[in-house]
C-alpha positions as CSV (number, residue, x, y, z in Angstrom):
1,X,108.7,140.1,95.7
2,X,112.0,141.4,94.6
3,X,111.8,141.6,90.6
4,X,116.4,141.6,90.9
5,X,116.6,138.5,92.9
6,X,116.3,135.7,90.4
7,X,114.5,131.7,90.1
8,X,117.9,130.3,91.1
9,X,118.6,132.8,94.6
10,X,114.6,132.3,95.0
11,X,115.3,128.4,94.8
12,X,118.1,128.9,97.3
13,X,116.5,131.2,99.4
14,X,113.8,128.7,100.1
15,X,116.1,125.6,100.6
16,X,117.7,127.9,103.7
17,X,114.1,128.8,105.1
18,X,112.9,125.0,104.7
19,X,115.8,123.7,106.5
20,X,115.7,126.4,109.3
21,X,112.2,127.0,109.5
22,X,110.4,123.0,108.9
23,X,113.7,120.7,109.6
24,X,115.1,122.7,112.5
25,X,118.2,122.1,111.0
26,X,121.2,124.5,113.2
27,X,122.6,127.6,111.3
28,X,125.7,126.1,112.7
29,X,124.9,122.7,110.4
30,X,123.3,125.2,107.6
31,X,126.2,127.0,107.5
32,X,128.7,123.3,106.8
33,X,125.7,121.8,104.5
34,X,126.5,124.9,102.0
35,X,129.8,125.8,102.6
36,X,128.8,129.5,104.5
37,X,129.9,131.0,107.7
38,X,126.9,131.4,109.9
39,X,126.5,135.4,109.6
40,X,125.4,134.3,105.7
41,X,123.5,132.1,107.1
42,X,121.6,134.4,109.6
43,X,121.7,137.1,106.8
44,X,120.2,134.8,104.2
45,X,117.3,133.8,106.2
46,X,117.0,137.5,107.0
47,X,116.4,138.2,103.2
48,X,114.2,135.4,103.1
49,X,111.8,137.1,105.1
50,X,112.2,140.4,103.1
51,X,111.4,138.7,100.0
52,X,108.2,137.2,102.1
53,X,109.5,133.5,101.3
54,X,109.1,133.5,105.1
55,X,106.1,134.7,107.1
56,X,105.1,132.8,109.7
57,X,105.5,129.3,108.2
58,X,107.8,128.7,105.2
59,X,105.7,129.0,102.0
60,X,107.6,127.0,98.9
61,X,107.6,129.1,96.0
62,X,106.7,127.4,93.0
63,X,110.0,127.0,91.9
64,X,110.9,124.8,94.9
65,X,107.6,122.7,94.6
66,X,107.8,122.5,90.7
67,X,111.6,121.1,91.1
68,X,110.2,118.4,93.4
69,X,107.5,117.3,91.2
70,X,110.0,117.0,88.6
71,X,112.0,114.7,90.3
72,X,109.1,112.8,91.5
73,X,108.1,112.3,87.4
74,X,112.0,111.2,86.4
75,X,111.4,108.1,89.1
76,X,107.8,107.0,89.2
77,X,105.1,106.8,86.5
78,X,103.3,109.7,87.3
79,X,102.0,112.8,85.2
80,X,101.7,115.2,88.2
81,X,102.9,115.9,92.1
82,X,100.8,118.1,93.8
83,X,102.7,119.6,96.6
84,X,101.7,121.4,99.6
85,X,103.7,122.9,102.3
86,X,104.5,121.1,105.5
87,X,102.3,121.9,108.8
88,X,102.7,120.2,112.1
89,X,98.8,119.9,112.4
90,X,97.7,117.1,110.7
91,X,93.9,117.9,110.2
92,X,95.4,121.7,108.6
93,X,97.7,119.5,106.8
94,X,94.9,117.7,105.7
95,X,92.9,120.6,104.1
96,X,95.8,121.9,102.5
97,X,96.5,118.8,100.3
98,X,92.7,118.6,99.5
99,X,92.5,122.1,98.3
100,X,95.1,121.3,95.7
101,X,93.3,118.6,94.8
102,X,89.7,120.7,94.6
103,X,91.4,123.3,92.7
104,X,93.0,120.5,90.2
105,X,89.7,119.4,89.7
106,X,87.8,122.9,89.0
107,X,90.2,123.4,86.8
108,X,89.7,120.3,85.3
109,X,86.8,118.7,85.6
110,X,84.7,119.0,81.9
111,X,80.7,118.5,81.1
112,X,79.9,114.6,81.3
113,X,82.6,113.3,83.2
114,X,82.4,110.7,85.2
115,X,84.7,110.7,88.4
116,X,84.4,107.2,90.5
117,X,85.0,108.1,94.2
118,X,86.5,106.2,97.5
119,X,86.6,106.6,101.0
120,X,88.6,107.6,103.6
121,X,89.3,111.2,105.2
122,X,91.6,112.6,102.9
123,X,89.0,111.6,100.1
124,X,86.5,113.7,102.4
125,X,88.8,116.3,102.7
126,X,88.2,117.1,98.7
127,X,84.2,117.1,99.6
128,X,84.3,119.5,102.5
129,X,87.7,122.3,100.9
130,X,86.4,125.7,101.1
131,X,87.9,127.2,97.7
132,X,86.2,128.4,94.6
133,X,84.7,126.1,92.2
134,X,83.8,126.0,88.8
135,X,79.9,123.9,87.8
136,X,80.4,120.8,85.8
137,X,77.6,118.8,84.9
138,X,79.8,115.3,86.2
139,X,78.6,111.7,87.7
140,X,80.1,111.5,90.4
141,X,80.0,107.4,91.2
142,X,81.0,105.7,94.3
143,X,83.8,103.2,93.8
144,X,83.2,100.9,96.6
145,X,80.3,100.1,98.6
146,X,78.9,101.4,101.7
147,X,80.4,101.1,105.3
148,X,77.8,100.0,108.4
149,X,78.1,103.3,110.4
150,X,75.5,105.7,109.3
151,X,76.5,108.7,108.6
152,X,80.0,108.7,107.9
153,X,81.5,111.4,106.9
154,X,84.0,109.6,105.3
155,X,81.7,106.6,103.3
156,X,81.8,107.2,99.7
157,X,78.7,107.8,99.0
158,X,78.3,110.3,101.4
159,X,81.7,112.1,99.6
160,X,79.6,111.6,95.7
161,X,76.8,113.7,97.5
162,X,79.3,116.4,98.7
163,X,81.2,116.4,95.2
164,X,78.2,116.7,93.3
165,X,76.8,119.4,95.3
166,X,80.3,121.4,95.4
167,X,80.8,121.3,91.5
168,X,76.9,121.1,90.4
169,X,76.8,117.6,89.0
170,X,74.7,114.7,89.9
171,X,75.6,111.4,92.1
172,X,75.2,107.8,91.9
173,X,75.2,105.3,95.1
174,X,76.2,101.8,94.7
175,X,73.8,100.0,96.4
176,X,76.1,97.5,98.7
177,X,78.5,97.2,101.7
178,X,81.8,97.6,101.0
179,X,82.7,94.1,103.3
180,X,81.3,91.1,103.6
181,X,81.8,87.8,105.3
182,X,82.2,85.3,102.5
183,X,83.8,85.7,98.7
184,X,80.5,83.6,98.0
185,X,78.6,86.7,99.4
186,X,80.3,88.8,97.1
187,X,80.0,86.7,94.0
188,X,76.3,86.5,94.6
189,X,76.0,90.7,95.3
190,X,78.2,91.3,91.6
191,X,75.4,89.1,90.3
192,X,73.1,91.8,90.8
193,X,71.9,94.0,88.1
194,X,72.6,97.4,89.6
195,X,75.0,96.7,91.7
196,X,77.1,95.4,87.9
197,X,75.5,98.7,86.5
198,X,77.2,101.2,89.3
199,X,80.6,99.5,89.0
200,X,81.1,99.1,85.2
201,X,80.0,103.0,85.4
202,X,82.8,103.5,88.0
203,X,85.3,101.0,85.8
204,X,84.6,103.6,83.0
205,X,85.1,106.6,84.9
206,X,87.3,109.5,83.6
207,X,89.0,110.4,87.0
208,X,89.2,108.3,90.4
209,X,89.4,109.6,93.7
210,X,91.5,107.2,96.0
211,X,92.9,107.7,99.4
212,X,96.2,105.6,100.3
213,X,96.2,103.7,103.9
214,X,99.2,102.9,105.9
215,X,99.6,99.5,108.1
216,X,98.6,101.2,111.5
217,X,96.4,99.6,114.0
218,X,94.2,102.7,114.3
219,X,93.1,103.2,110.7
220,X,89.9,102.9,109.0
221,X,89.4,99.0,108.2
222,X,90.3,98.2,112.1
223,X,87.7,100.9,113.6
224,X,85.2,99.3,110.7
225,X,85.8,95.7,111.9
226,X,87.3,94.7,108.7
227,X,90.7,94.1,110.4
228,X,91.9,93.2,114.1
229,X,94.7,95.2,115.3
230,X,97.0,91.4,115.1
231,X,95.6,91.3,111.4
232,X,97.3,94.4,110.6
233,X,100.5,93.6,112.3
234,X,100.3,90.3,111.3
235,X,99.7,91.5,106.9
236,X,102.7,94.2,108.1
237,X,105.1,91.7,110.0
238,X,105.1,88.3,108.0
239,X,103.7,89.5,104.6
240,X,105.4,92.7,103.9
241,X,102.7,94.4,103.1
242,X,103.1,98.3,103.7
243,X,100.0,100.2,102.8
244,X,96.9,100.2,100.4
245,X,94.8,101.8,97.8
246,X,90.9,102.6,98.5
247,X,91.7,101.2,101.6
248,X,92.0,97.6,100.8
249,X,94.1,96.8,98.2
250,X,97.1,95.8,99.7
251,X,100.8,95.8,98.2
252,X,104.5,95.6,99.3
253,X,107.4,97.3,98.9
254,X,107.4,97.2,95.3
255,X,104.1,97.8,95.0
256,X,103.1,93.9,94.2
257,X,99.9,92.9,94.9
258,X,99.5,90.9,98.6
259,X,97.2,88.4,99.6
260,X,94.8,89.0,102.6
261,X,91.8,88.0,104.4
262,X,90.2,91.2,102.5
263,X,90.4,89.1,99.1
264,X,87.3,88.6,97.5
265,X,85.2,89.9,100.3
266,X,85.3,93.7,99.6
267,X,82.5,95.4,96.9
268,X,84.7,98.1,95.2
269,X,87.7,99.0,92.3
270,X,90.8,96.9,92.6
271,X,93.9,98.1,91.6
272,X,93.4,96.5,88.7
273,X,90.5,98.3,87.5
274,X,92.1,101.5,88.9
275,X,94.9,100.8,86.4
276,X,92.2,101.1,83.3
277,X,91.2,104.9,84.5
278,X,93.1,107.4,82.7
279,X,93.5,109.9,85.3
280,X,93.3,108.6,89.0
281,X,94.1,111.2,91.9
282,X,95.9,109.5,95.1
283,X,95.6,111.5,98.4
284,X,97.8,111.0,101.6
285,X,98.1,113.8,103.7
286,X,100.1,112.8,106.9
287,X,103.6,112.6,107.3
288,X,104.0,109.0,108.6
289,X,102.4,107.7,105.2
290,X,105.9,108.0,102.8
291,X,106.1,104.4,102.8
292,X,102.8,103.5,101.7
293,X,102.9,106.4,99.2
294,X,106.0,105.0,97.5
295,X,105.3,101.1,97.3
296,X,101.5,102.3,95.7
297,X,103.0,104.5,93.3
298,X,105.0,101.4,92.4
299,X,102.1,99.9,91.3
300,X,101.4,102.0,88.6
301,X,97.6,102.7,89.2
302,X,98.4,106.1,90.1
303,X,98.7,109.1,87.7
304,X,98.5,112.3,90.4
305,X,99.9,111.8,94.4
306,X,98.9,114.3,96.1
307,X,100.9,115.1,99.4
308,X,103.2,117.4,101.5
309,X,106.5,118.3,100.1
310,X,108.0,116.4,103.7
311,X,106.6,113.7,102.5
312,X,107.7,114.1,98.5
313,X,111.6,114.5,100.0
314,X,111.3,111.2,102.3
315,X,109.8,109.5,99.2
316,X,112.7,111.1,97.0
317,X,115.6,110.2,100.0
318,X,114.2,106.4,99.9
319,X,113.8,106.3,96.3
320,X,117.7,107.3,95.8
């Protein structure tokens, strides 16, 4: 890159490229958003390219990304934002916001930590990212029980195995399914000895792996059973509930608690207990999740989102 053009023209620079390139926003617009006849414009985005801020997608510069994390810190009660560029395929999408998340963890990650791990595909996403690693001798401990489909890729303790064999530390199962029918059931299962054991581990944990779910009729609790399509519209329409952590731990707008049939019948880390972690690690990767992401950092049981910067701005536009 260009060692005369400076942080502030770099800053700039992107803001052009982002709009062009990612909002399809006119040069014609462009131009009356900065005050700029359109020849700037068209020469700016030119230049953009020739200091390789543009390739083929827009790439944020760390400038750009570090700016949004900073606003994200002056209005929620977080310690980190880990951004990743916008891309219109949601599974790349997906790997992109786990490989900051893998990399935030091999860089982090110390001998005998214990990380307590949920479920979902962006949790998954973590397990499977490609980039380098550094060994740790870490527990990694599921934080809910299992699901009934064997084999799951995304079932948490299918993601410990995967962690543990990515950053060379160990796993631990929790011997239980993540639903049942009756809050008697589950009193009677936390009554068991290592079923207590595997959770007060997890409850202890250093860092916490959570995935954050919106209220749509195709997500994970309805294709488990957990939830009927009318549930979900029903907790969404009448309740206000927007989204949830671990992917049943519903909240509103304000990140409040909700009420739901899932009370008491699910085997895993409430938000509560997620609140007692020192360092837990949200992931939402798609674009129609801003909502959710918002109202569960309200909640303060997050300390790192992890998401796309199109997200970060729609969470930043709401929050204003």
């Amino acid at each position: 890159m260009n060692k005369k053009v400076n942080f502030q023209e770099i800053e700039f620079l992107t803001e052009i490229a982002t709009a062009y390139y990612c909002d399809e926003v006119t040069q014609e617009e462009i131009a009356t958003r900065f005050g700029i006849s359109r020849i700037k414009v068209g020469r700016l985005l030119k230049k953009a390219k020739e200091e390789g801020i543009v390739e083929i997608n827009v790439r944020y510069h760390s400038v750009f990304s570090t700016n949004l994390e900073k606003q994200m810190l002056e209005k929620f009660p977080i310690s980190r934002a880990l951004i990743t560029l916008d891309h219109h395929d949601e599974d790349e999408q997906r790997r992109q916001v786990a490989g900051l998340v893998s990399a935030y963890l091999s860089n982090n990650l110390r001998d005998n930590m214990v990380v307590a791990v949920g479920q979902g595909r962006n949790v998954a996403a973590i397990a499977e990212s490609m980039g380098p690693t550094h060994s740790k001798n870490c527990r990694f401990v599921c934080g809910i029980g299992g699901t009934h489909r064997p084999g799951d890729i995304i079932n948490a303790d299918h993601i410990s195995r995967l962690l543990a064999r990515k950053f060379g530390g160990s796993s631990e199962s929790l011997y239980a399914p993540a639903y049942v029918e009756t809050p008697a059931l589950k009193t009677a299962l936390m009554h068991n000895g290592t079923i207590k054991e595997t959770l007060d581990r997890a409850r202890k944990a250093d860092i916490a792996l959570v995935g954050i779910g919106d209220m749509n009729d195709n997500s994970y609790m309805v294709q488990l059973g957990w939830f009927t399509p009318k549930e979900i519209n029903d907790a969404s329409l009448n309740h206000g509930v927007i989204g949830d952590i671990a992917g049943y731990d519903f909240f509103d707008a304000q990140g409040m608690h909700v009420n739901t049939v899932m009370d008491d019948r699910v085997i895993g880390l409430s938000i509560d207990e997620l609140k007692q972690i020192p360092c837990v690690i949200a992931i939402a990767s798609e674009s129609t999740k801003a909502l959710s992401i918002m109202g569960a950092l309200r909640t303060g049981a997050i300390d790192i989102i992890a998401t796309s910067a199109q997200n970060i701005r729609t969470i930043l536009n709401m929050a204003s």
